[in-house]
Steps between C-alpha positions, in 0.01 A plus 500: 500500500634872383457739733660861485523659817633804291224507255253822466267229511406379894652117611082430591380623178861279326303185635174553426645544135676195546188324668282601242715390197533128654088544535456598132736243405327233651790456725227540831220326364139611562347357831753349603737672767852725468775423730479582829631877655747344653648307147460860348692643752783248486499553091486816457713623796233776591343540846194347603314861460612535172381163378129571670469855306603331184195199573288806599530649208450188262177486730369782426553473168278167552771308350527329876238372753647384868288259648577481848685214686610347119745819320410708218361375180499622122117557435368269336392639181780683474349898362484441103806754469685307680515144358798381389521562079 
């Protein structure tokens, strides 16, 4: 995972980017669950803060669901803009 801590750009929006791009390419499949904050954390080398913004974010865009006491899913259909090509 690329992450710039230098960029213009900030490290939470970086992986939501990232997050997003593995969603549209079918990498995270739809209903079925991304790995876990703490996996993110470890890959990405961001803090635990950072990794919840960036799964905020993908949320609101309604990319995301969480259901609690399982993780957080890719919705399942995915938003027609978003399917992978």
């Amino acid at each position: 995972m690329d992450i710039d801590p230098d960029a213009r750009t900030a490290t939470w929006e970086q992986l939501a980017q990232i997050l997003r791009e593995r969603i549209t390419a079918g990498e995270y499949r739809p209903g079925r669950k991304i790995p876990s904050l703490m996996a993110l954390t470890d890959e990405s080398g961001l803090s635990q803060n950072t990794v919840k913004r960036a799964i905020s974010q993908l949320k609101d865009e309604g990319l995301l669901e969480g259901v609690q006491g399982r993780g957080v899913f890719v919705v399942d259909p995915l938003p027609a803009a978003e399917k992978a090509q």
